[in-house]
N, C-alpha and C positions, 0 to 999 in steps of 0.2 A: 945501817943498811942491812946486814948481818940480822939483827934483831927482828928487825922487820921481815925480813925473809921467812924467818922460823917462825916466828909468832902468825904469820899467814899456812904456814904449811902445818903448823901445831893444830890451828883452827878448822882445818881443811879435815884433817886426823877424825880431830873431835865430830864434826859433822859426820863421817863414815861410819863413825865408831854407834853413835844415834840412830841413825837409821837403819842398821844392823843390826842396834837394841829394838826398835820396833817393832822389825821385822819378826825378831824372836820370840816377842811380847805376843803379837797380833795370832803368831801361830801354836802359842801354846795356851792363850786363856781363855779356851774351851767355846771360841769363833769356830766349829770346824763346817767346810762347804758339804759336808755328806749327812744328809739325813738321818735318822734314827729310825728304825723301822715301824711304821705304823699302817693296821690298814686296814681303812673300813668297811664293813659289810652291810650290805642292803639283800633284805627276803624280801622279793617281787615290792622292790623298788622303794622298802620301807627300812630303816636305819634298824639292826637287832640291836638286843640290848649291851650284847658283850662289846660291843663298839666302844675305841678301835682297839686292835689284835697289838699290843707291843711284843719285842722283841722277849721270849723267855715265857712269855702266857702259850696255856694251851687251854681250848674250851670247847664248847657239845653244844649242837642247837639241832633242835628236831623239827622238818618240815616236811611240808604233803606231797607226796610225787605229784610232778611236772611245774616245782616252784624253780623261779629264774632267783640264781644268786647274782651280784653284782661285790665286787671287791673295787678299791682304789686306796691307791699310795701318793706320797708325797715325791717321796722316790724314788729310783726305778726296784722293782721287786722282780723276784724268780718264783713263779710259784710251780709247784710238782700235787700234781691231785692222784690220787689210788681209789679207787671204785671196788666195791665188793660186794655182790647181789646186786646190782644198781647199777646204773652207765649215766653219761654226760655230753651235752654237747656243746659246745663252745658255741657263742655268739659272735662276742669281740675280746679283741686281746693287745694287747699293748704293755708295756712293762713297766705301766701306772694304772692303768683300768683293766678289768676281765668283767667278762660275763657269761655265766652259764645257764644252761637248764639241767636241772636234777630229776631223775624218773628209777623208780624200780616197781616190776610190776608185785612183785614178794614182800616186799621189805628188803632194804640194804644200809648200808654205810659207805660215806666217799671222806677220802681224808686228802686235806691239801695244807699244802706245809709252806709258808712265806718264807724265802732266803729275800736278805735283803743285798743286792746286787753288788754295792760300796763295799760291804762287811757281810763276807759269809758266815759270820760267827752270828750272826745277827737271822736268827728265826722265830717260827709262832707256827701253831698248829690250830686247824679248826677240824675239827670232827663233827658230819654231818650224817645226821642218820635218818633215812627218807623211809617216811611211810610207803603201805602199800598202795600199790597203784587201786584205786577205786573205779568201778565202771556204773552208771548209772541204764535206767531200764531204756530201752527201747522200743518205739510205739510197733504193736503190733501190726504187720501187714494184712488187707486180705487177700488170697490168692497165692502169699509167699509158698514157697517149697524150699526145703530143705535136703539133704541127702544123709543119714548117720548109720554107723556101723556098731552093733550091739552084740557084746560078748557075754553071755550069760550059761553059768553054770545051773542044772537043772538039778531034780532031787536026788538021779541017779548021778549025781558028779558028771553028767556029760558035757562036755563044753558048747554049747552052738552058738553058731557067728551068722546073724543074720544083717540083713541090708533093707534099711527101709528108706521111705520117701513119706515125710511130713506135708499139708497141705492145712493153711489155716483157715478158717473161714468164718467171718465176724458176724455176730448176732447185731442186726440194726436197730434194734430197740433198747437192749437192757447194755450194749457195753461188754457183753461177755463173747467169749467164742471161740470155737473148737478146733483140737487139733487132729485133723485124720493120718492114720499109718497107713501105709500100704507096703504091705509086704513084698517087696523086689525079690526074695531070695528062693519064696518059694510058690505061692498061685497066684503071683502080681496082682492079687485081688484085694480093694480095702477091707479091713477086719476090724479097726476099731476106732474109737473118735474119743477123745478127752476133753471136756469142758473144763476153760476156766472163765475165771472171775475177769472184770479189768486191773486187776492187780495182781494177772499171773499166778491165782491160787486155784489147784483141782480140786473142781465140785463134783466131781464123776465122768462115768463112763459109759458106753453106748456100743456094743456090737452089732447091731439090727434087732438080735434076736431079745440082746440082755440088756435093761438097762439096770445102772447103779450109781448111786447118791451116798455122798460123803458124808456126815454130822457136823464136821470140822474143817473147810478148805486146808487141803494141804499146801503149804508154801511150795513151790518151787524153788523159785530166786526172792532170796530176801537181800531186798537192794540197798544200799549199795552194795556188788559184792568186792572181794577182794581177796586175793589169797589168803589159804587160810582160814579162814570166816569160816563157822558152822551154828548151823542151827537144825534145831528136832522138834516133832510133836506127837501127835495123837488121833489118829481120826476113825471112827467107827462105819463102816460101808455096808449101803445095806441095798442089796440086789432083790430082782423081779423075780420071781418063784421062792421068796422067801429065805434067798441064801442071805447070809451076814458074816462080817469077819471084822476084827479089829486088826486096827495097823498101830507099827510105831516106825518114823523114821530118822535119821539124822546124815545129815549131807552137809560136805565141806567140799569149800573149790580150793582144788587142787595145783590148779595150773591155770 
């Protein structure tokens, strides 16, 4: 009876002792419930190629302002973004998917760093460096007006600050058509008219009394533009009473 006893409670041991061993097996032979950090990224909604970001990678991908990124985890991730020239706006967010839009109207860089939530030890860096914003042309109005303020140093270094009022008015035949100034600042009377092209290039200019024709349309906006951006040329102008002058220019957008 004795024997019996023990030999039940020996077995009883054993069985504790097993399940124990299991337990310790199950948790140490690299079963574990936390994810690895991984996380994918999509440029407007297309997989990039550094896909996916693991844990200890850091990488560069260059896109055009106002591209939508999209990130996703397995999971949950912390992510911290830093913008610089550039700004962002969140769409959606969750601590397995994000989504944003990227825009800088310069040029910028955003940097966003994956913590993987389980394991802080556990990050990835992507650096994102977003072109300039680009604007394309806009169709000419007729009848638009405008209002600009014009600082101009003359040949005695004087400074003057006049105030005009633009008025455009489209030629119906050829596609081209003129911009008139009128001087607000000092005999509110129009003075001059600039013709262009339909591609925004000046072919000359018109005072009533002067007219003058360019050899070369000069660009204005060379489109797209974008910060930054410059371009130059050359154009020969040649005026009614036989005045003439050669030009050279070069203009960059600034802001």
């Amino acid at each position: 009876m004795r024997t019996g006893m023990w030999g039940e409670a020996r077995a009883r041991a054993l069985g504790a002792a097993a399940v124990a061993a299991m337990l310790v097996l199950g948790g140490c032979g690299g079963g574990s419930d936390t994810p690895a950090l991984e996380v994918a990224v999509k440029v407007d909604g297309v997989a990039d190629a550094s896909n996916p970001l693991t844990a200890g990678e850091s990488t560069t991908i260059s896109v055009p302002s106002g591209t939508t990124l999209s990130f996703a985890s397995d999971g949950e991730t912390r992510w911290s973004p830093t913008a610089t020239d550039s700004s962002y706006e969140v769409n959606s967010f969750s601590y397995t998917a994000k989504s944003m839009t990227v825009s800088s109207n310069g040029g910028g860089t955003l940097v966003v760093v994956f913590t993987n939530k389980a394991n802080e030890a556990q990050k990835a860096t992507l650096t994102v460096e977003v072109a300039p914003r680009e604007f394309e042309r806009v169709a000419t109005v007729d009848g638009e007006t405008s209002d600009w303020t014009y600082v101009n140093v003359n040949r005695a270094d004087e400074v003057v600050t006049s105030e005009v009022r633009t008025l455009v008015a489209l030629a119906a035949d050829t596609g081209n058509y003129g911009t008139s100034v009128e001087n607000l600042s000092a005999t509110n009377l129009l003075f001059a008219t600039t013709n262009y092209d339909s591609s925004d290039r000046a072919v000359g200019t018109s005072t009533g009394t002067t007219e003058c024709t360019d050899d070369a349309p000069i660009v204005q906006f060379s489109y797209p533009l974008h910060v930054g951006k410059s371009w130059s040329g050359t154009s020969s102008r040649m005026c009614s009473g036989g005045k003439a002058f050669d030009q050279t220019y070069v203009r960059t957008v600034e802001a």
